[in-house]
mmJSON file of the N, C-alpha and C atoms, coordinates in Angstrom:
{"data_MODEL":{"atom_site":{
"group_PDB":["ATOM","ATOM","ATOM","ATOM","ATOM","ATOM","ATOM","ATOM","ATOM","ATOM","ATOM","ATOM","ATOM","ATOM","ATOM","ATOM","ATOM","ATOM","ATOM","ATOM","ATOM","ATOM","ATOM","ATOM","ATOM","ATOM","ATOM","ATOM","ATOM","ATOM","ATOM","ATOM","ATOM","ATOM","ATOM","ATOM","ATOM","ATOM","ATOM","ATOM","ATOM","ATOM","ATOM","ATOM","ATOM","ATOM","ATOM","ATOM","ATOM","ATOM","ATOM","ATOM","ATOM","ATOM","ATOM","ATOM","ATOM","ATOM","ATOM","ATOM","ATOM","ATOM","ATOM","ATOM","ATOM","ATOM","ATOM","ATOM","ATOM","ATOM","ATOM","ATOM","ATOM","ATOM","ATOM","ATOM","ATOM","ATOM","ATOM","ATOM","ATOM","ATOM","ATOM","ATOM","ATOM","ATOM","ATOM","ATOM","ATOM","ATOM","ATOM","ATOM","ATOM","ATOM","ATOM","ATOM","ATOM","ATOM","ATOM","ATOM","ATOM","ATOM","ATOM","ATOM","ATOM","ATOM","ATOM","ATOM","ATOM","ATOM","ATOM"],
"id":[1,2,3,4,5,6,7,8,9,10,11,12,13,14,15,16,17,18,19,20,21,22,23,24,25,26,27,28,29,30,31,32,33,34,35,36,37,38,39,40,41,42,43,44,45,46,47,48,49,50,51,52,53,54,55,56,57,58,59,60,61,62,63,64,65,66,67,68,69,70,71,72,73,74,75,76,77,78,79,80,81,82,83,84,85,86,87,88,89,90,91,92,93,94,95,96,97,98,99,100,101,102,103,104,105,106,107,108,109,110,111],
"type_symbol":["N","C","C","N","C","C","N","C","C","N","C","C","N","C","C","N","C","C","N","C","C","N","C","C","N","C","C","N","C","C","N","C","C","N","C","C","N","C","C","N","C","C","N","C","C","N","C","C","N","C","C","N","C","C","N","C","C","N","C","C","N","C","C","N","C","C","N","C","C","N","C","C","N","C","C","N","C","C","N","C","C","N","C","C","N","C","C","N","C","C","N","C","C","N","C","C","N","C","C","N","C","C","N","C","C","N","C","C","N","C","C"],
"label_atom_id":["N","CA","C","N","CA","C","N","CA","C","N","CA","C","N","CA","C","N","CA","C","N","CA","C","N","CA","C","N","CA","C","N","CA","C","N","CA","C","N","CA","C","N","CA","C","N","CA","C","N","CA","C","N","CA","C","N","CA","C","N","CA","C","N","CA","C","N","CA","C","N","CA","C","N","CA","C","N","CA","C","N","CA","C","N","CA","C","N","CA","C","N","CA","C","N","CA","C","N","CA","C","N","CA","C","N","CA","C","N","CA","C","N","CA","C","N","CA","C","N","CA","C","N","CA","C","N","CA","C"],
"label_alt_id":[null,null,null,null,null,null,null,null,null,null,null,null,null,null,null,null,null,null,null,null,null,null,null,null,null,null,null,null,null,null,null,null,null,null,null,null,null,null,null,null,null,null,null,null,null,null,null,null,null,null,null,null,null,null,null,null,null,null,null,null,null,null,null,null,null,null,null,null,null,null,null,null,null,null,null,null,null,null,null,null,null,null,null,null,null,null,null,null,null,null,null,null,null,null,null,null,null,null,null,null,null,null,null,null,null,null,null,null,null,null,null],
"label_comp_id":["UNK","UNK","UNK","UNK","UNK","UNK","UNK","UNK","UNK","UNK","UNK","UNK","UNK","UNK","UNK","UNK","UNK","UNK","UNK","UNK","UNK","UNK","UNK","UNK","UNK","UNK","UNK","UNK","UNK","UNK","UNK","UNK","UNK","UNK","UNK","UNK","UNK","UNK","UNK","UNK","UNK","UNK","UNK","UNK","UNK","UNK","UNK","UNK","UNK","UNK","UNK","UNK","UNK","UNK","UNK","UNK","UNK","UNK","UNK","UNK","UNK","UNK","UNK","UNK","UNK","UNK","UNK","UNK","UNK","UNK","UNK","UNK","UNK","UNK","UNK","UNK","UNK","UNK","UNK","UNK","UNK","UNK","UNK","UNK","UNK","UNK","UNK","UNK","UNK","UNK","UNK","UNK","UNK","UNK","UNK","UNK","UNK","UNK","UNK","UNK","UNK","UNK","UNK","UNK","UNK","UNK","UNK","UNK","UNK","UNK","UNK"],
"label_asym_id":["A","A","A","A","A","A","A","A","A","A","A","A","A","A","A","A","A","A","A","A","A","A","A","A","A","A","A","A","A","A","A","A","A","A","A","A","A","A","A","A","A","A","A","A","A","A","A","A","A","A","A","A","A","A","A","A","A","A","A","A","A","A","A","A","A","A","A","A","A","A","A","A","A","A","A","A","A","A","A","A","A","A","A","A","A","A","A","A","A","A","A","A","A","A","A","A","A","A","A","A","A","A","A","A","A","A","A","A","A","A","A"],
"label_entity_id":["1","1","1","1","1","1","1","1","1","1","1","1","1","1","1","1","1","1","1","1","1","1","1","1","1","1","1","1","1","1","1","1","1","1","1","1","1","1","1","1","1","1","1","1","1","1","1","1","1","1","1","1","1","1","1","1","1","1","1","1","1","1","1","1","1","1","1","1","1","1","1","1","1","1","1","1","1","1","1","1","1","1","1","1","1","1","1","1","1","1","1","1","1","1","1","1","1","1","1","1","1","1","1","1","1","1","1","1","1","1","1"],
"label_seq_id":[1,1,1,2,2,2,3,3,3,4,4,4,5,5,5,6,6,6,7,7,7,8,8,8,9,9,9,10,10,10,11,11,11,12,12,12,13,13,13,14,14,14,15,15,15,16,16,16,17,17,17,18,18,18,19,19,19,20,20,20,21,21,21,22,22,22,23,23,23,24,24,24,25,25,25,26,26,26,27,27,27,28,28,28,29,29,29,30,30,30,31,31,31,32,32,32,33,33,33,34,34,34,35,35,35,36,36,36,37,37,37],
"pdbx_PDB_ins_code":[null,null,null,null,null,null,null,null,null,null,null,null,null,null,null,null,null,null,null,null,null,null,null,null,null,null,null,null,null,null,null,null,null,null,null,null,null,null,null,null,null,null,null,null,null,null,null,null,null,null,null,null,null,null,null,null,null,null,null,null,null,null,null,null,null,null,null,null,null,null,null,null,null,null,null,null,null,null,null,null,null,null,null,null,null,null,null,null,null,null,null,null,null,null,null,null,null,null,null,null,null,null,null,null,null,null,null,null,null,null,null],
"Cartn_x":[166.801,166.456,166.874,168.151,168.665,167.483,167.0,166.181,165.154,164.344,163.29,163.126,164.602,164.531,164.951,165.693,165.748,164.036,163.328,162.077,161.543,161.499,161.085,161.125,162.444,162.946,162.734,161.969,161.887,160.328,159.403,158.366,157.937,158.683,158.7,159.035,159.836,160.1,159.256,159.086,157.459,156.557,156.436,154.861,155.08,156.626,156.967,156.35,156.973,157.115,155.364,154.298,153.486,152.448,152.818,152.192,152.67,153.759,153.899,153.287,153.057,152.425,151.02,150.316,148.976,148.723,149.337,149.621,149.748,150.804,150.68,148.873,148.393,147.42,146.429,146.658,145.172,145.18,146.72,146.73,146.07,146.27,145.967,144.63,144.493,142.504,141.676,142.754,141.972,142.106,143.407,143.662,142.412,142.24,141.315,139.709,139.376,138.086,138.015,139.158,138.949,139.334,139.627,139.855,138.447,137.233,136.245,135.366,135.449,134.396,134.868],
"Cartn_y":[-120.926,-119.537,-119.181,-119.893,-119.471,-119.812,-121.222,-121.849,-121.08,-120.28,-120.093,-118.339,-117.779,-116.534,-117.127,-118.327,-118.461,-118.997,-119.529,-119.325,-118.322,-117.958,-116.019,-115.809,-115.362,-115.052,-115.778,-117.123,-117.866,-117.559,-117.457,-117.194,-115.641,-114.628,-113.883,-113.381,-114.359,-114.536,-114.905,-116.46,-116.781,-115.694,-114.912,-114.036,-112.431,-112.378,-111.116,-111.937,-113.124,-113.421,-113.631,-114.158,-114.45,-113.034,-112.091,-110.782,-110.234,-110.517,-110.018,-110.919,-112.279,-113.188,-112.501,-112.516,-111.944,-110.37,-109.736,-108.373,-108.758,-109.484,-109.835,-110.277,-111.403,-112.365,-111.289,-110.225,-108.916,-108.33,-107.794,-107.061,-107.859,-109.039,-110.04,-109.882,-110.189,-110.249,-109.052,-107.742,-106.727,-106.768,-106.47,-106.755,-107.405,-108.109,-109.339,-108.757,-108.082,-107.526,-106.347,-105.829,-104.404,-105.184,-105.909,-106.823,-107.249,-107.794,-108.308,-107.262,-105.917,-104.847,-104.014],
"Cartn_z":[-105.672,-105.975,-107.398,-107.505,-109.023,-110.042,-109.758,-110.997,-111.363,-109.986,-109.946,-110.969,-110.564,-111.456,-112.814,-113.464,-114.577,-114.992,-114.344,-114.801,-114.869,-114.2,-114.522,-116.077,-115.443,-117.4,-118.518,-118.192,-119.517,-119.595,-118.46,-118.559,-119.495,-118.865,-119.696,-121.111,-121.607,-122.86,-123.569,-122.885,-123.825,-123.985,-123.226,-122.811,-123.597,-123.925,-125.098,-125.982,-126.966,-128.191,-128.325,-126.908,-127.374,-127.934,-127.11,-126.878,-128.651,-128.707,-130.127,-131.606,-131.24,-132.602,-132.149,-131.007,-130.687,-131.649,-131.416,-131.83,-133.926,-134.329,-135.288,-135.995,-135.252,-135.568,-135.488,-134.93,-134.695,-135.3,-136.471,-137.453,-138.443,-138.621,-140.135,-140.089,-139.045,-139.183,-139.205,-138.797,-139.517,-140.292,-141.178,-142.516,-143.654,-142.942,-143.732,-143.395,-142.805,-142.145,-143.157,-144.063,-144.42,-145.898,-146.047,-147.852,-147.823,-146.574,-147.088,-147.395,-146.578,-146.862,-148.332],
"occupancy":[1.0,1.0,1.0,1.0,1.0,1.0,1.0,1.0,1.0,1.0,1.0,1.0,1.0,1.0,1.0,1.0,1.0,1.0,1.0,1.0,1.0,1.0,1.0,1.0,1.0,1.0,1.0,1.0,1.0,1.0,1.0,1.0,1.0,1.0,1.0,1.0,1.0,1.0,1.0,1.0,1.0,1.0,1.0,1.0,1.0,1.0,1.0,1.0,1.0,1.0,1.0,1.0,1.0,1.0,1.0,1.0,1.0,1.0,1.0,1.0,1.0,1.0,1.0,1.0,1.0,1.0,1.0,1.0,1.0,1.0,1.0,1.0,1.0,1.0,1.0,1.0,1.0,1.0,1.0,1.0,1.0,1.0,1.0,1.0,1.0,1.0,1.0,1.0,1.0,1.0,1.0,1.0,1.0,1.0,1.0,1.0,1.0,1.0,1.0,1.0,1.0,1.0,1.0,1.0,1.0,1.0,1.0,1.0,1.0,1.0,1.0],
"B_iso_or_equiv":[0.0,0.0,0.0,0.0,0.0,0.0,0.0,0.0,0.0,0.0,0.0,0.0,0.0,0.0,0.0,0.0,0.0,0.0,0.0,0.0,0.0,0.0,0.0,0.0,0.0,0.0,0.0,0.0,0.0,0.0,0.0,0.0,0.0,0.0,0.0,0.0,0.0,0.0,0.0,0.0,0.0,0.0,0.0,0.0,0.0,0.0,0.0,0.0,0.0,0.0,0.0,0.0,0.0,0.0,0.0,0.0,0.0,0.0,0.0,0.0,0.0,0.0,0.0,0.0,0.0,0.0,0.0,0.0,0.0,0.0,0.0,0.0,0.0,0.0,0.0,0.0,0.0,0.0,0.0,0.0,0.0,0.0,0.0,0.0,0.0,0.0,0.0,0.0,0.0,0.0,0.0,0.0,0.0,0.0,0.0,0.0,0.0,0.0,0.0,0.0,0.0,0.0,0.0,0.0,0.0,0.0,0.0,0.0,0.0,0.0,0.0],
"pdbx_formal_charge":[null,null,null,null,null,null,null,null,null,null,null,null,null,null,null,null,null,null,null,null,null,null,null,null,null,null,null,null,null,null,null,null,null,null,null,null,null,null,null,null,null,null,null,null,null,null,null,null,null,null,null,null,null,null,null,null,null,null,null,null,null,null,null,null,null,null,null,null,null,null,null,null,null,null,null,null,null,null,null,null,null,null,null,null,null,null,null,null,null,null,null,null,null,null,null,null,null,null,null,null,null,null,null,null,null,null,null,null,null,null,null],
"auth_seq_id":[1,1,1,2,2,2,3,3,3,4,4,4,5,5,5,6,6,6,7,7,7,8,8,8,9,9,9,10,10,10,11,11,11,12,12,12,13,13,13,14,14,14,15,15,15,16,16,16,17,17,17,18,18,18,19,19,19,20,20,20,21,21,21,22,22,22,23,23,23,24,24,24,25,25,25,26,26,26,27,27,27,28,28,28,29,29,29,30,30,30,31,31,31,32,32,32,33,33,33,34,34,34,35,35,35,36,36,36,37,37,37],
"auth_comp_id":["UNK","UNK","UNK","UNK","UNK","UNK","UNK","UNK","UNK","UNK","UNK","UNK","UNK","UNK","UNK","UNK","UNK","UNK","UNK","UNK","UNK","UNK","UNK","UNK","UNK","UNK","UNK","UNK","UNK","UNK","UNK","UNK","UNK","UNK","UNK","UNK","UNK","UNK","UNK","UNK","UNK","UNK","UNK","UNK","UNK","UNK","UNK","UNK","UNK","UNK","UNK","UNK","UNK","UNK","UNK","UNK","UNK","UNK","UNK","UNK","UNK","UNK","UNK","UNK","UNK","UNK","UNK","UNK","UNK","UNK","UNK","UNK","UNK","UNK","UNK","UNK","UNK","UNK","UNK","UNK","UNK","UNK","UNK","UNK","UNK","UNK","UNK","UNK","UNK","UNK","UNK","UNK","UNK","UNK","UNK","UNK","UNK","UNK","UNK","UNK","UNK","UNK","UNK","UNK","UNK","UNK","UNK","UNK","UNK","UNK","UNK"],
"auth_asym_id":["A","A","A","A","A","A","A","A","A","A","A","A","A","A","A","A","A","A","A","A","A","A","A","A","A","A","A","A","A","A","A","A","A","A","A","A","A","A","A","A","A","A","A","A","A","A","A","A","A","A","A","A","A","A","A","A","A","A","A","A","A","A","A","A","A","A","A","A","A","A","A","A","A","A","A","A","A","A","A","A","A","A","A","A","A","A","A","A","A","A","A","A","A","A","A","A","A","A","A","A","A","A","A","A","A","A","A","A","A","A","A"],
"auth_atom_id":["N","CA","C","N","CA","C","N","CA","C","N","CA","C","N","CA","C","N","CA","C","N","CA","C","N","CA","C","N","CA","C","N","CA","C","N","CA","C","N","CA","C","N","CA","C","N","CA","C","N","CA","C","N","CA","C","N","CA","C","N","CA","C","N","CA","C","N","CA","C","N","CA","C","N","CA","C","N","CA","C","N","CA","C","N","CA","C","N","CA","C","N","CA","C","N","CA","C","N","CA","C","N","CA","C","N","CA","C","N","CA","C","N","CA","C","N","CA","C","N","CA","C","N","CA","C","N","CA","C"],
"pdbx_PDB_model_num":[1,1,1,1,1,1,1,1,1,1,1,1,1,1,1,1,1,1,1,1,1,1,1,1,1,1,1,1,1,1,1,1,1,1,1,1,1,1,1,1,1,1,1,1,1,1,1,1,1,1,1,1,1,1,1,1,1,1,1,1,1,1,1,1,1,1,1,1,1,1,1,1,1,1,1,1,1,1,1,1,1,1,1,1,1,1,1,1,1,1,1,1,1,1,1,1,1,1,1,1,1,1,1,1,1,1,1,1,1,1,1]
}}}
């Protein structure tokens, strides 16, 4: 049971940091959508 909530929590970690490079990678490419117009 222990392992399964330390997966939890690692799952969710990954899934902040990824939610936030996503969030990053969506700003750049607007960014870059409003430098080409």
């Amino acid at each position: 049971m222990n392992s399964d909530h330390q997966l939890a929590i690692a799952c969710r970690i990954v899934f902040n940091r990824l939610s936030i490079l996503n969030k990053v990678v969506i700003s750049l490419c607007y960014k870059a959508q409003q430098l080409k117009n």
